[in-house]
C-alpha positions in Angstrom: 43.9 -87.6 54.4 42.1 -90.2 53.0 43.6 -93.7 53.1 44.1 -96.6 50.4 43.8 -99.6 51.1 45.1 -102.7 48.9 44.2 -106.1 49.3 47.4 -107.5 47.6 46.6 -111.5 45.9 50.1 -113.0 46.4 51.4 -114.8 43.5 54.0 -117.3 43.8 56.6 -114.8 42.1 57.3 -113.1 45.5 60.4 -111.2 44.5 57.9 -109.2 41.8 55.3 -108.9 45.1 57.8 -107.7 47.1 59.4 -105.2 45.2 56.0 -103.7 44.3 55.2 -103.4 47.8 59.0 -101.6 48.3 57.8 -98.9 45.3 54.0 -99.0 46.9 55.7 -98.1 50.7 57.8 -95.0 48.6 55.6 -93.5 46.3 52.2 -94.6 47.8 52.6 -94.4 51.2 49.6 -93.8 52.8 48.6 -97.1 51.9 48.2 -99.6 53.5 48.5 -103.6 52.2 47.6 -107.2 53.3 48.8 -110.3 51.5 46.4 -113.0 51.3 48.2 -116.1 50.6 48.3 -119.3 50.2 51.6 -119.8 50.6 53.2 -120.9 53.7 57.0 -120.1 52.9 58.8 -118.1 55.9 60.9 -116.8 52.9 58.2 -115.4 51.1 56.7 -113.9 54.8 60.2 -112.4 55.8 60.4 -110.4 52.2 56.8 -109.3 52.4 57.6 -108.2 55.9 60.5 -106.5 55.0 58.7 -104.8 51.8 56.4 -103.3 54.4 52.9 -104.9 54.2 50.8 -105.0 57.3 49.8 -108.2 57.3 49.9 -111.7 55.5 47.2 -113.7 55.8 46.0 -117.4 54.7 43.6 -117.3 52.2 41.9 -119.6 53.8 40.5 -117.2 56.5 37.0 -117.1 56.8 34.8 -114.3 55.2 34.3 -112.7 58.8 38.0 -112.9 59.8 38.9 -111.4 56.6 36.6 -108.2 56.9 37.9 -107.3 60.5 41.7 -107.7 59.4 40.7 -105.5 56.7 39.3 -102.6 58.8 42.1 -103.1 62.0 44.6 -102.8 58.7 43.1 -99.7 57.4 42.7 -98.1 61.1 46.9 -98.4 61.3 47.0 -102.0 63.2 50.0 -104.2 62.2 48.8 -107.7 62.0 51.6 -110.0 62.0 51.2 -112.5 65.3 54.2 -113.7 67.4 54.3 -116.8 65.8 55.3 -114.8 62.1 57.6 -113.0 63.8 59.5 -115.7 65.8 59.5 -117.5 62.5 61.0 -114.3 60.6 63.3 -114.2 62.9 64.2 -118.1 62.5 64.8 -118.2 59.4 66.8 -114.6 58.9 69.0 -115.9 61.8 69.4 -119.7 59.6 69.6 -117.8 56.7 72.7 -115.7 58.2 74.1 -118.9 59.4 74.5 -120.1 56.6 75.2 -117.1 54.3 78.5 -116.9 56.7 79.6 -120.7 56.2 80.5 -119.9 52.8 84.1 -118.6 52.4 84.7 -116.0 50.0 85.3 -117.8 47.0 82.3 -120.3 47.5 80.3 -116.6 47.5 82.1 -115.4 44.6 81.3 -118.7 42.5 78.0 -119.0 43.7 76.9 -115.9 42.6 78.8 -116.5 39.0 76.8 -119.8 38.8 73.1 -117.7 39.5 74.3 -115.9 36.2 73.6 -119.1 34.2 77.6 -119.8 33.6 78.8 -123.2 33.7 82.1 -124.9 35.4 83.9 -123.9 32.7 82.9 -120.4 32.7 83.2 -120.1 36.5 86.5 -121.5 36.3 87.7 -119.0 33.6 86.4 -116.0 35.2 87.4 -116.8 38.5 90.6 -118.1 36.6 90.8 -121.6 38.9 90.5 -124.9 37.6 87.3 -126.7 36.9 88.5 -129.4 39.4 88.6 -126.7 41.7 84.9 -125.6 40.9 83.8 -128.6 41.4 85.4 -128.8 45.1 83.9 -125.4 45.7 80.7 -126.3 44.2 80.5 -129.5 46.8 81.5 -127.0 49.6 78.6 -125.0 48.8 76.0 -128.0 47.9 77.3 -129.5 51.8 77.1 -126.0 53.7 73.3 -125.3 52.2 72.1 -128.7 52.4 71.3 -129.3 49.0 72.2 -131.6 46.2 72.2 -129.8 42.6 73.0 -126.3 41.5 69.2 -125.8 41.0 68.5 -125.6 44.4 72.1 -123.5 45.1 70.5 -121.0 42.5 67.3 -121.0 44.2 68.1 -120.6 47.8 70.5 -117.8 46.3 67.3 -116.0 44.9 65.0 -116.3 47.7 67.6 -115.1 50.3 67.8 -111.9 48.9 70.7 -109.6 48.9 70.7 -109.3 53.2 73.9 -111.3 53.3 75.4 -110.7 50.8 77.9 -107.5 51.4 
């Protein structure tokens, strides 16, 4: 059988990277891929782990080090170190944490507010006052450390759908 190999140039839009890797893994599975990065994120590590890449490297590896991850990829060697995986772990485990301080309703209006609707659209169709979005909203700003519904939105996208049954 012969194998592929893919030497995958991560772009900043990991949820695209990953969910190419996820349809790579099923319809190309014989192949095997390495993300050389430049970014340091553990979010963006944890999804390409998850996708099912064999490695993610800095792109700042030398020439050398590059060529031998290459060939101990291609010969079936996983080559994520301790150090990824304790901070995979980390951050799934924070991640969690947090996912579970939200009560039901914070959830429920989160998610309306990644849809683009405003207060008053949260408020009519979770049919609660806008008072009462606002309090939620604050819950939810508290509970993920942040401080604007930009970053709500944005931890809500990088998190994935892992917590979210």
């Amino acid at each position: 059988m012969k194998q592929n190999n893919w030497l995958q140039n991560f772009v900043p839009i990991f949820y695209y990277s990953a969910e190419l890797e996820k349809w790579v893994r099923t319809n190309y599975p014989e192949t095997t891929t390495l993300v050389l990065t430049g970014h340091d994120r553990d979010v963006y590590l944890s999804n390409m782990m998850e996708a099912g890449v064999a490695g993610y490297l800095d792109k700042k590896l030398r020439a050398g080090q590059l060529i031998s991850s290459i060939r101990r990829a291609a010969s079936g060697e996983i080559l994520f170190d301790k150090e990824q995986l304790e901070r995979v772990r980390s951050w799934r485990e924070q991640t969690k944490n947090k996912w579970d301080s939200l009560s039901k309703r914070e959830r429920e209006v989160l998610q309306i507010l990644t849809e683009g609707a405003d207060n008053n659209a949260i408020a009519a169709s979770l049919e609660i006052t806008i008072n009462t979005v606002e309090k939620h909203l604050a819950n939810i700003y508290k509970k993920l450390g942040m401080t604007s519904r930009t970053e709500a939105i944005l931890w809500w996208l990088e998190k994935g759908t892992d917590f979210r049954n």
